[in-house]
Every structure is written in C-alpha cells, then in structure tokens.
C-alpha positions as CSV (number, residue, x, y, z in Angstrom):
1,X,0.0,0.0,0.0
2,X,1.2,3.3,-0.5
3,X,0.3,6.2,1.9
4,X,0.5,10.2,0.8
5,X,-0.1,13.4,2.6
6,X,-4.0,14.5,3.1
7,X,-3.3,17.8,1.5
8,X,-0.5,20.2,2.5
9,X,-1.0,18.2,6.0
10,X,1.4,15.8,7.5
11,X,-1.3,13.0,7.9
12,X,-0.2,10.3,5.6
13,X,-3.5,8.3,4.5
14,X,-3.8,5.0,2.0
15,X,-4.3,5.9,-1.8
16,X,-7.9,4.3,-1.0
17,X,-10.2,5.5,1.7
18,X,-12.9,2.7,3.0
19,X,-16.5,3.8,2.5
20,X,-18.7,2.8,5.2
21,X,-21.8,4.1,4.0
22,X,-23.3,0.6,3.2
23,X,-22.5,-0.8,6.2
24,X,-26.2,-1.3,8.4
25,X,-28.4,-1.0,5.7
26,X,-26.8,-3.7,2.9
27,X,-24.0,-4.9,4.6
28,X,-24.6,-6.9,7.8
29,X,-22.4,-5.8,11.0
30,X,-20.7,-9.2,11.3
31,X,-19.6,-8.2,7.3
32,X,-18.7,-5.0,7.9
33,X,-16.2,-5.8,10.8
34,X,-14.7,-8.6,8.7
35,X,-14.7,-5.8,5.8
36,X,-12.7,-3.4,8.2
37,X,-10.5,-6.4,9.6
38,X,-9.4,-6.7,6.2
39,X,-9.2,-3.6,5.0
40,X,-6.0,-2.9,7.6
41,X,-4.8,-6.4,6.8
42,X,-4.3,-4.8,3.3
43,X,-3.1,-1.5,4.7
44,X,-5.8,0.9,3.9
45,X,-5.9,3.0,7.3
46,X,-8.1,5.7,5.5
47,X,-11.7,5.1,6.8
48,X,-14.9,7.6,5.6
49,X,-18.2,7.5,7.5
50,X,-21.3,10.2,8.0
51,X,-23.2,10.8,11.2
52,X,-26.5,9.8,8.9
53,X,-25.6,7.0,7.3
54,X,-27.8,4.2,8.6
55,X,-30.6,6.1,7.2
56,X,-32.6,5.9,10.2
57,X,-33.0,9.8,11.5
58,X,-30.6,10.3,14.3
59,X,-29.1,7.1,15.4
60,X,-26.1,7.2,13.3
61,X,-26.1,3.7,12.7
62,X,-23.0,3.5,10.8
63,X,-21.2,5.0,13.4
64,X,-22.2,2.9,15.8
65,X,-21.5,-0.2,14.0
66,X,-17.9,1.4,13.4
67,X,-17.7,1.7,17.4
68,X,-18.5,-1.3,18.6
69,X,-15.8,-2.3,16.0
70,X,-13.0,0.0,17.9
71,X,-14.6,-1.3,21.0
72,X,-12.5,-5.1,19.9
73,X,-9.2,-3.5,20.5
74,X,-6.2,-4.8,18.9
75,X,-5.0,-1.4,18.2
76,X,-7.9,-1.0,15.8
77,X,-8.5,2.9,16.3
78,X,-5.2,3.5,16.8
79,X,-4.5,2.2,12.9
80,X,-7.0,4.2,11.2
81,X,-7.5,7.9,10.4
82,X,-11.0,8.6,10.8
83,X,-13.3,11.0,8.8
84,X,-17.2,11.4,9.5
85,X,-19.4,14.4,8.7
86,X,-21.3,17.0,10.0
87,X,-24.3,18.6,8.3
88,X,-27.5,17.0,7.5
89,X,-30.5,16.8,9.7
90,X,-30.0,14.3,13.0
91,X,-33.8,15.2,14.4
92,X,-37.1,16.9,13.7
93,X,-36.2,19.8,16.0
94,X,-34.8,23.5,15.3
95,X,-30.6,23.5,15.0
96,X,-30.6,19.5,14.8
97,X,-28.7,20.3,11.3
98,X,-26.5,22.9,9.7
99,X,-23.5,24.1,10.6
100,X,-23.9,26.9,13.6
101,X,-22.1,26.3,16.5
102,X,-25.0,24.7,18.5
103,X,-25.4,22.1,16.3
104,X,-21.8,21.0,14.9
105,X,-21.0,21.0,19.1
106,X,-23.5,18.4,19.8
107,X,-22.8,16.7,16.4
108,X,-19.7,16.3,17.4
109,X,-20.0,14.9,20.7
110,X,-22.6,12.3,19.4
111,X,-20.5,11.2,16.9
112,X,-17.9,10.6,19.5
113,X,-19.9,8.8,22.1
114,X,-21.6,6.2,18.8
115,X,-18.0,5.9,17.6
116,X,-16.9,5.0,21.0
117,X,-13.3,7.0,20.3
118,X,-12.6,9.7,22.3
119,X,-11.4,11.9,18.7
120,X,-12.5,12.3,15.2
121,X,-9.2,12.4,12.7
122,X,-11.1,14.2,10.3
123,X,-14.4,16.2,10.4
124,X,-16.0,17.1,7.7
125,X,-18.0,19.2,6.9
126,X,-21.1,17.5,4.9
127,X,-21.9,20.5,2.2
128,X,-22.0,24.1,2.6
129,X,-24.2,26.2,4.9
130,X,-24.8,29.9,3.0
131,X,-26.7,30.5,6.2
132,X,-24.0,30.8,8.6
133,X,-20.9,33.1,8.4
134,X,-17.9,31.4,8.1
135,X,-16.7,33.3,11.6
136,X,-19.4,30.8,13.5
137,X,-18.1,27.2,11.5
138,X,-14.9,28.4,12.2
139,X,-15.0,29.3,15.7
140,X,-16.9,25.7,16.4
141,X,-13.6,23.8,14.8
142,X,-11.6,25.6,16.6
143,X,-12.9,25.0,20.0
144,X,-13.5,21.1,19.6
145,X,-9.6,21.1,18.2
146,X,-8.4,22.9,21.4
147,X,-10.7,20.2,23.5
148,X,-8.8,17.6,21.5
149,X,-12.0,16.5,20.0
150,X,-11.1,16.6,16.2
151,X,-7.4,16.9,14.6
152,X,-8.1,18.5,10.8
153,X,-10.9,19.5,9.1
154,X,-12.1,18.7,5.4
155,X,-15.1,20.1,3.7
156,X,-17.4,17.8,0.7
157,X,-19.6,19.1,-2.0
158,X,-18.2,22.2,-1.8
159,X,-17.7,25.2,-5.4
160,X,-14.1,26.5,-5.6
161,X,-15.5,30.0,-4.2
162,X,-16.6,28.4,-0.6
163,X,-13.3,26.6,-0.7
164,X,-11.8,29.7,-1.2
165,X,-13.8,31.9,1.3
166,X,-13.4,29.6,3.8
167,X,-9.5,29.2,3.5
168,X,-9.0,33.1,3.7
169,X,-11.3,33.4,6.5
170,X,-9.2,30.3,7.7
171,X,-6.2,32.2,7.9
172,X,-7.2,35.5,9.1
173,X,-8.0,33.5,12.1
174,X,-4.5,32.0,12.0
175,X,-6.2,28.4,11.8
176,X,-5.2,25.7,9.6
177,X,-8.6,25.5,8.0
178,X,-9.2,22.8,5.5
179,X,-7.2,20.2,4.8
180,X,-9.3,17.9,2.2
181,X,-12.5,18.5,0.0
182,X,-14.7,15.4,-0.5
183,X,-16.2,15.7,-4.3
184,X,-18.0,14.0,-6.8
185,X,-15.7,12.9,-9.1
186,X,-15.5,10.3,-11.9
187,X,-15.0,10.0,-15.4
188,X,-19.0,10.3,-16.0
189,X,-18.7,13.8,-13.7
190,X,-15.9,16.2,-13.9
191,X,-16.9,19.4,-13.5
192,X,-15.0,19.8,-10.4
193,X,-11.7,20.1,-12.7
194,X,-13.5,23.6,-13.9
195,X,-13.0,25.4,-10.3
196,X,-12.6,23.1,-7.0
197,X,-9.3,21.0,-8.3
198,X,-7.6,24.8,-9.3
199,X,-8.7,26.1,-5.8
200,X,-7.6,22.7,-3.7
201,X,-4.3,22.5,-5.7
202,X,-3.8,26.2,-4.6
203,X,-4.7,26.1,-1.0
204,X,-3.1,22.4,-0.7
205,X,-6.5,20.6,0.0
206,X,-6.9,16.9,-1.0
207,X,-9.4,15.7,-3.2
208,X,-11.2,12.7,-2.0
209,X,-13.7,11.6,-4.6
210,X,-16.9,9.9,-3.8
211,X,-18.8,7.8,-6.3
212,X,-15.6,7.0,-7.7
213,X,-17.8,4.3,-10.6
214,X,-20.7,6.7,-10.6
215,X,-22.7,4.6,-9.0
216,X,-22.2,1.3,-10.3
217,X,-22.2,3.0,-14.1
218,X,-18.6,2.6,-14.6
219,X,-18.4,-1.1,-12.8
220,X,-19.6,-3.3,-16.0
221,X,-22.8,-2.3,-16.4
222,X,-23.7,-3.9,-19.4
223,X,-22.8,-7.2,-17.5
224,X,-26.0,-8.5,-16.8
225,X,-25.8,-7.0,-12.9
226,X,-28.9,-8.1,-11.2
227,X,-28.1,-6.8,-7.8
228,X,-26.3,-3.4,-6.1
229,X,-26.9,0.0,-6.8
230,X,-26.1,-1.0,-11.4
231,X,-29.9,-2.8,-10.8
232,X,-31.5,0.3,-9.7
233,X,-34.2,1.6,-11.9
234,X,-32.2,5.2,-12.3
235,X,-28.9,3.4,-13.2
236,X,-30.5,1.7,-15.5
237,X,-32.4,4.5,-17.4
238,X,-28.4,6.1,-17.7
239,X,-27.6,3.0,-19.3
240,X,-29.9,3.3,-21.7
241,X,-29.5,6.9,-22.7
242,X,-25.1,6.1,-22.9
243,X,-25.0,2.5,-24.2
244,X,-23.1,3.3,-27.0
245,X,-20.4,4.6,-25.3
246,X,-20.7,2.5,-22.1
247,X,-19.9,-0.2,-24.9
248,X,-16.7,1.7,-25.8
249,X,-16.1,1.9,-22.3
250,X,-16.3,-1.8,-21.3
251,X,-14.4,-3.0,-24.8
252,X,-11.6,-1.0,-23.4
253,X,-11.1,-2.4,-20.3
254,X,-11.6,-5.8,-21.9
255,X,-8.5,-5.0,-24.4
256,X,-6.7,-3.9,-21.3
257,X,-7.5,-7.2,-19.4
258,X,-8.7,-5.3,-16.5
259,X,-12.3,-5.1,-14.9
260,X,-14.2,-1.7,-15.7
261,X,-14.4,-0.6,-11.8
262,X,-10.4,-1.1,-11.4
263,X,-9.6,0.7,-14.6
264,X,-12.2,3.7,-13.2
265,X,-10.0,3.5,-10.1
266,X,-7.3,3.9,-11.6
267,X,-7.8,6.8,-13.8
268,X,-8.7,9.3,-10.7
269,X,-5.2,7.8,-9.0
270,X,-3.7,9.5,-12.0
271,X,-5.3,12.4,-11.2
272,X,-2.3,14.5,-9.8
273,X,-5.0,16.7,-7.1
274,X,-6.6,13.4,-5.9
275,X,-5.2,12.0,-2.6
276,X,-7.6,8.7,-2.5
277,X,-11.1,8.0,-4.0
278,X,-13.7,6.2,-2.0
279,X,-14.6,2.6,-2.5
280,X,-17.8,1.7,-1.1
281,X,-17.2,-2.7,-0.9
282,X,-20.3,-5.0,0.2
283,X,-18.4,-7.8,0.9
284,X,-14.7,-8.6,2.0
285,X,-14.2,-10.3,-2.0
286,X,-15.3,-7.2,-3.6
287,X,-12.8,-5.2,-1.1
288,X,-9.9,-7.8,-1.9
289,X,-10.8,-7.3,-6.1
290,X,-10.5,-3.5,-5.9
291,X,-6.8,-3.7,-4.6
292,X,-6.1,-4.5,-8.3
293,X,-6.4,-1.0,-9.0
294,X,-3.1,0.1,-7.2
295,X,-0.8,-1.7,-10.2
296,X,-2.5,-0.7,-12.7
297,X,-1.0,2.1,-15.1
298,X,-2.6,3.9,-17.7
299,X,-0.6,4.7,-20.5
300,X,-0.7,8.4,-21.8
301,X,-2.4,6.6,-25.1
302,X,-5.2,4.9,-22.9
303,X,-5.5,8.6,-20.9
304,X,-5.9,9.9,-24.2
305,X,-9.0,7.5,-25.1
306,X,-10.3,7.8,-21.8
307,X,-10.7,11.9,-22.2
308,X,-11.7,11.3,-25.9
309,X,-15.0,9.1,-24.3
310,X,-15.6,10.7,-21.3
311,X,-14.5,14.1,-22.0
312,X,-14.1,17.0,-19.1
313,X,-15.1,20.7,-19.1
314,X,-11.9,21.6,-21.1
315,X,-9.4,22.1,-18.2
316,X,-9.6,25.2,-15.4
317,X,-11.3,27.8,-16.0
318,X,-11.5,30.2,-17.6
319,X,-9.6,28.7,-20.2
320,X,-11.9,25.7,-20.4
321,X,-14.7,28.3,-21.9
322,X,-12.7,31.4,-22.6
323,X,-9.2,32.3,-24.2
C-alpha cells in the first residue's frame, strides 16, 4: 500500500479511503467488521463514514457499527485515520442540522460517544451552509480542536468560491482550516476540474472523490448485474440513454484485461490533485478485487481515449470556456 499526505497536511493516509456508507443497511455488521478487519490487513488506514448514514433519523447507525468495531481493541482505532461528517439533519427539532455552532457542538460529541473513540481524525463538513458566516463554522472547529475532540478538518460538495472563502477566513484566524474536499468525481462527472481542483491545488486541500464508478455506471454495467446499486431503476435509465459509449467503455477495459471498476479506479489515482477516491465494498471479495487498481497504469495513449469518451469541461477555467 502506499500512503501520501492529506493535503498540505502531515497525515499520511492509503491511496484508498474505505467507505462505510453501506455498512447497516446492505452490509450486515458481522460483514462490515470482517470488511474493516481486512481492510487494515491490506493497509488501507483511511476510513470515511457520516453521522447519517444508517438512514434511520438520528441514530447514526453506521457509526455505531464502526464503534463497537474500535470497542474489539487490537489497536484498531489507533490504525486508522477517521473521517465522519457533520451537516444533514439528526432530528425533527430547530438546530438539529447545519453548521452553527449549537449544532456542529453536539454533532460532534454524538459522533464521539456512537463511535466509541474519544477523537475524530477528520471532520468534515457534509456540504456548505450559506446561512451561517464562516466566523461561527470556524470558531466551532476551533474549540472542539483545542478540546482535543477533532485533529483537521475537510469540507465535501463544496464550489471553488466556498473553498476559497473559507481558507482566507481560515487564515485570518490564524487556523489551519481545511485540509481535504470530498467531491463527486468520476470519469462520467468532472466538472469539479472547472473550479474546486484549481482552488484545492492552490490552497493544498486533498481531493477525495466519492462515487468513484458513478454509482455502479462505470463497474460493468452492461454485464448483466442483477443486484447493487447497477440494478436500480435510475442506473438503468443512464444506461440506456449512454449505451453506446458505455460499450466503448467496457471494450476497453476488456483490451486492457482489467475489470471496468479497477480501470475507473485507476484513472482518478492519476489524477495529480486526488489523494484517494472512495470505494464503497459490500463484501470482503469485492474489497480484496478492488486492490487491483493500485498496479494498474494507464498509459498516456489509454488517458488519451479515456478523455476522448468521457471528455471534461476543457481544463480550469477560464480557459476551459474562454481564451
């Protein structure tokens, strides 16, 4: 495995970060514990989770089954750089979401006591909150780093302008501010390369993508997949409306003897702004079939093809749409 720097950071992280976001509602708890068990065995120490995933309002479910993990021992948490979320809604009830102090505060301390770890590596902040000025987010990450209570801080689904805001805001403040962005970003979706890779390159912020094989699109599709998130109606409607070059697609990776999801892997770990995209696996097998990714290497001929059928906004901007 080989580890790199989260950013302009000193935190050295695997070049793939474990998704936990099916673990509770498709992956069993016994399965997910084996999945994490394994996922150190083959050095990944990079683990993502959300306060809401479990999909059950409030009760973090994800979390928890991540806790009770820790709570095995064997130097478990102590091997693995944590990232969960703050953001979306956790009740019914006024400041139960968002990012004022009130809320990311007890957020915080929720996700600490499900997690069962007494600090969160990385905490990230879910997607933007226009409503509140960046003096309040910033104010609440500082006081849960002085309590010891969260070491960086990383952002997701944020536009280069809030990256931007919040880094200068950051610094006035004589804070670190962020250290990673957490993005959509896959050869289907690359907008980000427009705006949020120029400014995270230029502030030395990580890119982490998420929905690395948008979504099952980019894992062999056309295979005959009856189960997973390639059988859902909406997947399937995008296969329809890109067959044609989903075709192109899969013939590729056939002439390059590699599977479709390892070859879409691969391309965003030649992505010189991406520190390590975001595999979401069901089972331990699919976990162990991903690690194919790491050897393989895209020539600049296959690049070539791969921006020929999946082509991006044209670069940064504003030279992507102007001169």
């Amino acid at each position: 495995m080989e580890y790199v720097r989260l950013g302009r950071s000193g935190l050295r992280v695997s070049r793939l970060c474990l998704g936990t976001m099916n673990f509770g509602p498709i992956t069993s708890e016994e399965d997910s514990h084996a999945i994490m068990d394994r996922a150190l065995e083959l050095g990944i120490n990079f683990f993502d989770t959300a306060n809401v995933y479990g999909w059950k309002l409030g009760e973090g479910i994800t979390e928890q089954i991540i806790g009770r993990w820790f709570a095995k021992g064997g130097g478990r948490r102590q091997k693995v750089v944590l990232a969960t979320k703050v953001y979306n809604p956790m009740g019914n009830w006024p400041n139960e979401s968002r990012l004022s102090i009130l809320h990311i505060k007890r957020a915080c301390e929720n996700s600490l006591r499900r997690l069962q770890t007494d600090y969160i590596d990385l905490y990230q902040m879910h997607h933007v909150d226009r409503d509140c000025p960046w003096e309040e987010v910033w104010q609440a990450m500082e006081q849960l780093y002085r309590e010891g209570k969260i070491l960086y801080v990383g952002s997701s689904n944020f536009a280069g302008w809030h990256i931007t805001q919040a880094q200068e805001i950051a610094k006035q403040r004589h804070f670190l501010g962020l250290v990673s962005e957490q993005s959509l970003y896959n050869l289907t979706a690359r907008m980000i390369e427009l705006e949020v890779i120029p400014a995270c390159q230029a502030y030395g912020i990580g890119i982490i993508p998420w929905s690395p094989l948008a979504g099952g699109l980019l894992g062999g599709v056309l295979q005959g997949v009856k189960e997973g998130r390639r059988a859902s109606e909406g997947i399937q409607k995008r296969v329809e409306q890109m067959r044609d070059k989903l075709e192109a697609w899969e013939n590729l990776c056939k002439a390059l003897g590699e599977s479709p999801a390892n070859v879409a892997l691969a391309w965003l770990l030649h992505q010189p702004a991406v520190t390590a995209p975001i595999i979401g696996p069901r089972t331990v097998q699919q976990l162990d079939e991903t690690m194919r990714c790491l050897e393989i290497k895209l020539s600049d001929e296959v690049l070539k093809k791969l921006d020929q059928l999946f082509p991006g906004p044209g670069g940064p901007a504003p030279e992507a749409y102007a001169w």
